[in-house]
Structures are given as structure tokens and as C-alpha cells.
N, C-alpha and C positions, 0 to 999 in steps of 0.2 A: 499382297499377303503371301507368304511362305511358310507351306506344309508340307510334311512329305508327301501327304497323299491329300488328294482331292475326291470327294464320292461325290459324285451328279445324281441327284435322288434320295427325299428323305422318306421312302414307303419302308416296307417291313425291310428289304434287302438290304437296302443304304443303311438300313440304322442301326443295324446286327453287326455288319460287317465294320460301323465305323465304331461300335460297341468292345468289339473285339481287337480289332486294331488298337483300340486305347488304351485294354486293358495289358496290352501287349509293348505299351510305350511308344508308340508310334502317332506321331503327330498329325491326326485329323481334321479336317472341314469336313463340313455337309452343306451343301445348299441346295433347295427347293424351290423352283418357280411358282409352287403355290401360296396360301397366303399361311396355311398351317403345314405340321407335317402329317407321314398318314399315309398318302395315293389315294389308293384304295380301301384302305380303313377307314372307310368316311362317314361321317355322319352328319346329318343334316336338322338346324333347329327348326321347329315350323308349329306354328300355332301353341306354343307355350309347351310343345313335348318334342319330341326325336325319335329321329328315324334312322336307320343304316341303308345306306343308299348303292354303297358298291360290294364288298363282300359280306355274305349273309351269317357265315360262322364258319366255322375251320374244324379239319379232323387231324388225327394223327396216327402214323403210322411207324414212323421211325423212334428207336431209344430215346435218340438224342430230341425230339420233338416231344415227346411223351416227357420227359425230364423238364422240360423247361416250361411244361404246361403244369406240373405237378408246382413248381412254384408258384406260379400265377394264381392256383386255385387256393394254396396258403396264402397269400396275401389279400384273398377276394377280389382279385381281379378279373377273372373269367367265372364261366360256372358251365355247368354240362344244360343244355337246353333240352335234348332229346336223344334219339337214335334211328330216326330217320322219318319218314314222311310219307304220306297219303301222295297219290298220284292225280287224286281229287275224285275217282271212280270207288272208292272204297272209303267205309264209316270208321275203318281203323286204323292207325299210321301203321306204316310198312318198317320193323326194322331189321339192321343187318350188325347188329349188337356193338357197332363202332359209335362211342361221343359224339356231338355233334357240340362244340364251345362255342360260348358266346362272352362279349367282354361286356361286362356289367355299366350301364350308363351310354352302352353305344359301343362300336368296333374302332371308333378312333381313339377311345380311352386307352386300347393297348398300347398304339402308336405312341401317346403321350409321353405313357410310362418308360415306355422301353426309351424317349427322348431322352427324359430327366438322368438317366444313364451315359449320356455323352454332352461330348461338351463342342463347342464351336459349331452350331447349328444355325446357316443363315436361310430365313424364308422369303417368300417373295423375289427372288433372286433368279433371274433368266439368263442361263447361259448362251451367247452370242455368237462363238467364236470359240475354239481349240487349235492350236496349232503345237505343233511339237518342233520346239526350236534351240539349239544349242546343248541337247540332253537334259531339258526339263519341258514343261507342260505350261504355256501361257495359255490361261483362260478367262475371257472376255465376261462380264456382264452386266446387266440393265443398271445394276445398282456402281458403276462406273469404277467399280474394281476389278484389279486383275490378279489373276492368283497364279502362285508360281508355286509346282510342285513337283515331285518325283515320279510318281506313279497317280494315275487315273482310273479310277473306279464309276463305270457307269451302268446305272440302275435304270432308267428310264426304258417304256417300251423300246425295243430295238430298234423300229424305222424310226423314231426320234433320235436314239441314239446315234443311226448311223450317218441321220441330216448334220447333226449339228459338228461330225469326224469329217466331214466332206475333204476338209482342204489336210487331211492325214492321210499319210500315204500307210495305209492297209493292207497286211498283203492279200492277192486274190483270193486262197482257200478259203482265210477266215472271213472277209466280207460274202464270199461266197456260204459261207454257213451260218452269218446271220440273216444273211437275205431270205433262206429257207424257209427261216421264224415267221407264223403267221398268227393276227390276232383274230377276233371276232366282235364288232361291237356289238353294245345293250346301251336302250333305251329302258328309261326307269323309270319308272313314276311314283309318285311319292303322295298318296291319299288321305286325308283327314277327313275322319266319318263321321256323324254323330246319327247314330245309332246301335242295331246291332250286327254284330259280325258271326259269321260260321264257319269258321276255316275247320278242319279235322286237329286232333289232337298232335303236336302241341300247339298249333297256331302256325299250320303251313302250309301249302302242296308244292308239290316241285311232279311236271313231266315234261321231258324233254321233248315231246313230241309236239308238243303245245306250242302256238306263237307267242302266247304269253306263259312260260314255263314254271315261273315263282309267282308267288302270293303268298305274303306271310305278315302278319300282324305284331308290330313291335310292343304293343302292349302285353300279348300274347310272353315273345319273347323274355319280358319282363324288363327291359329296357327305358320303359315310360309309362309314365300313368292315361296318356292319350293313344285315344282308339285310331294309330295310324297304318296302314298299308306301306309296303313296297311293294312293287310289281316289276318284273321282268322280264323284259321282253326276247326273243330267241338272236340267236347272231342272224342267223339268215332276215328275218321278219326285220332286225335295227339295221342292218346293213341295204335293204331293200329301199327302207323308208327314213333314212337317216335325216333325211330335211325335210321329209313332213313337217308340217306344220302343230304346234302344241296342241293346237285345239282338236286336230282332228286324231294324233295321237292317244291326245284322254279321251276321246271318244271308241276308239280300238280295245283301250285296257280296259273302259270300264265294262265292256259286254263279256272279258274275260273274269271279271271283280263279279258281277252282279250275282252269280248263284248263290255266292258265298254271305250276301248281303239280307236282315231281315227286313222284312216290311215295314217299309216307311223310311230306312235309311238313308241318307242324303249326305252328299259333299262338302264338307266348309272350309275347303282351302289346300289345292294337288298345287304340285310343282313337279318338273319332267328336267333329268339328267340324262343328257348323252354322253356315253363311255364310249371312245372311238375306239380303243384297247381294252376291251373289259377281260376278254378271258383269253388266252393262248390255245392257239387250234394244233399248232404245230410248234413242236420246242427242238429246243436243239437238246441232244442224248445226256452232255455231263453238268452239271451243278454250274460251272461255269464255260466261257470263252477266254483263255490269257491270249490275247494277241502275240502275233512271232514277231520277237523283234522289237516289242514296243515295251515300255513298264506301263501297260495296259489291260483292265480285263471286262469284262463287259458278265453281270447277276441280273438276275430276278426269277420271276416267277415262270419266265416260259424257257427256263433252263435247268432241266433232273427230270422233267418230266414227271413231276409227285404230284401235283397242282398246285393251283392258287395259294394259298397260304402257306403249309407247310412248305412248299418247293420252294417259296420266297423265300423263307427261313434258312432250309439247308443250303441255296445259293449264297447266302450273305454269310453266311459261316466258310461256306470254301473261299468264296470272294476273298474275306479276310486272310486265310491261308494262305491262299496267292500271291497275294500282295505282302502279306509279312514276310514269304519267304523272298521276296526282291532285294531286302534291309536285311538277310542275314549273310 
């Protein structure tokens, strides 16, 4: 298959930048080795409701983010959940007057949305192999096609990124500054309760001090009609115990679950996510990486340093910058 551009990754990053790129005339792929698109816009079905299992909601900081959230809320795609959270020591949430979005029906509905916006989206699709051969980009994968493009866009965490560049010759600086990049994992857990729940207003706590630092109630959130938990477990606490065993995991979260829990409440059906990349501890300073040398540039989230969502955002917007200016 021949594009100009190839993006490795359909999360927020990938799908902005390959958004922009199109609107730009520039001919697009996306492929995703998962079975949807999303990352970590994910949400999970379980016992006849849903839950969000990797990112819990997104703020905004920037024009340009604020702008593009103002559309979402005219089409009913997000909605403001709150402005911030109880620490779980306090009967009142704590706020600091910033939004706190949520996407309506779950956080992978944005992903959806924002899909239906581009075109040439292949999932399920594991890249194998990249080499940069003759002045274009041969890339290998599972689905026993190879794509031939101009320029490479790669969204996945960085040490994915930089396993699958192996046989690219990189020059030192810039491998040297994505090496910098470091993530954090979270162990999740995902609770179906049948009873009652007492989280603080609006259905949350977040301390970081905590092993278990979130606990938030998607029904709460308004996401589902089912009384489900996410919980959260700290990078340090998921990186400690990353191959614990599930059982004795839901055994950890629920002693951090149970205050919140009334009398008589009981379990009908947890499931447990390991995010080996969940949050970025260390980013590199600007929106993106263009490789020297290469038509290559390397987005996401642990690049601008903004966070998690919105920093996805404004990476896949430079991202596409980058890359359209290679074509002019």
C-alpha cells in the first residue's frame, strides 16, 4: 500500500494528526495493533454497563484545546463532570475552578468520533518491521501487508516506538532524547457492586499519596446506568507488583474500595487492566521529535509536557505540521 504518510497509532495523537494531515490533502493510513481505535480512551463493557478504564477525564488549558472542546459540548459529545475532587479526607470536593470533561457514553466515544473524521484506518494491524530503504519507509505487518510511504508518524509509547525503529539508523542526539522518556504503569481495576456507594461529590477521590490514588464511580460520572468502580493503582505500587497475581490484586484494591462501600455491599463481577505505559513521568520539552535526517517524527502524550490528554492533542496537531511541512 502507497501513502504518503504512515501514522503508527490510532490514540488521540495518531488520529489528530492524521485528521489534519487529510484535511490538508495529504494522503493518510492509520494502523493500530488493537482491536479498536482509542489507546487509552478505553472503555470497557462489563455486566451490561461500562466503565473507563484508562483515562478518567481531560482538562484544558490551551485556546486551541479549549476551542475544540467547545465543539464537542455543541454536539453532545462531552460534558463537564466537575472541578475537581475530594482527597477522600474531606466531605467536600476540592476545587481549583478548571472543567474536568468527560465523553458521554464512555472516553472511547471521543476516539470514535474523532475516527469517523478520517479515512484509511486499519486495526488489529501489528507493525513488525520498519526499515527506511531507497528514500521511502517499507513497513512490515501481522496483517501480511507492507506499506510504502514518505514520511512516518509514530504515536505509540516511545520504547515501543523505539523497539520496533531498531534496524533505523537514528541519529544518537535524537535516540538519545527519546530514551530520556519515561512512563509509569497502572494497574486498574474495574468493580461491579451491587449495592451502595459513597464516594464524595461528584463520584471521585484522587490522592496521590495513595497506593490506590483514584476511585471513581461511572455511574456517578454519568456514563452508565451500572453501579461500576475504576480504581487506580499508583505507578510506583503497579510497577512493584506488576505480575501479582489478579486475585491478590483485587484483594489490595478492595481494602482501598471499602470505606467508600455501604453495608452489605458485595462484588458481582471485577476485571483487572495492566497499563505498562499509563502515564508519562518524564516527557521530552517540545510537542514533538522530527528526526534529523529522516522524513520522521515521533507524538503523543509524553511530548509538550501538558499531560495526558490535552498534550496528546497538541502533539498530534504539531505532529501534523511537521509532516505537512516535508510535502511543501
Amino acid at each position: 500500500m502507497e501513502r504518503q504518510v504512515l501514522v503508527v497509532g490510532a490514540g488521540l495523537s495518531g488520529l489528530i494528526a492524521a485528521r489534519e494531515l487529510q484535511k490538508n490533502g495529504i494522503s493518510t493510513v492509520v494502523v493500530d495493533k488493537g482491536t479498536g481505535v482509542g489507546g487509552r480512551l478505553a472503555t470497557r463493557h462489563i455486566a451490561g454497563g461500562v466503565a473507563d478504564h484508562g483515562a478518567q477525564f481531560f482538562t484544558a488549558r490551551t485556546n486551541i484545546f479549549k476551542a475544540e472542546i467547545e465543539e464537542w459540548l455543541a454536539e453532545d459529545l462531552v460534558r463537564v463532570w466537575g472541578y475537581g475532587w475530594s482527597d477522600g479526607s474531606l466531605k467536600r470536593t476540592v476545587s481549583d475552578g478548571h472543567p474536568r470533561y468527560v465523553t458521554n457514553g464512555g472516553m472511547n466515544n471521543l476516539a470514535k468520533h474523532l475516527a469517523k473524521e478520517v479515512q484509511d484506518i486499519e486495526v488489529d494491524v501489528r507493525v513488525t518491521d520498519i526499515k527506511w530503504i531507497d528514500d521511502e519507509w517499507q513497513v512490515k505487518a501481522t496483517n501480511d501487508g507492507v506499506y510504502h510511504c514518505q514520511a512516518l508518524l509514530m504515536t505509540p509509547p516511545v520504547p515501543q516506538s523505539l523497539e520496533l525503529l531498531s534496524k533505523v539508523n537514528i541519529a544518537p542526539e535524537d535516540r538519545s532524547a527519546l530514551q530520556r522518556i519515561q512512563y509509569g504503569p497502572c494497574i486498574c481495576g474495574i468493580h461491579v457492586i451491587d449495592g451502595e456507594v459513597n464516594l464524595p461529590e461528584p463520584g471521585a477521590v484522587q490522592n496521590f499519596v495513595e497506593p490506590v490514588y483514584w476511585i471513581a464511580n461511572n455511574e456517578a460520572k454519568g456514563i452508565t446506568d451500572k453501579t461500576i468502580l475504576t480504581a487506580h493503582a499508583s505507578s510506583n505500587w503497579s510497577r512493584n507488583n506488576f505480575d501479582m497475581p489478579d486475585e491478590a490484586v483485587l484483594g489490595f484494591i478492595h481494602e482501598a474500595i471499602q470505606p467508600y462501600l455501604g453495608p452489605g455491599a458485595t462484588y458481582v463481577e471485577e476485571q483487572i487492566k495492566r497499563w505498562r505505559y499509563s502515564v508519562p513521568l518524564i516527557t521530552h520539552p517540545r510537542d514533538t521529535l522530527i528526526a534529523r535526517g529522516l522524513p520522521l517524527v515521533f507524538a503523543g502524550d509524553a511530548f509538550g509536557g501538558r499531560g495526558r490528554i490535552e498534550g496528546a492533542y497538541m502533539s498530534g496537531l504539531e505532529a501534523a505540521k511537521a509532516v505537512g511541512e516535508m510535502f511543501t
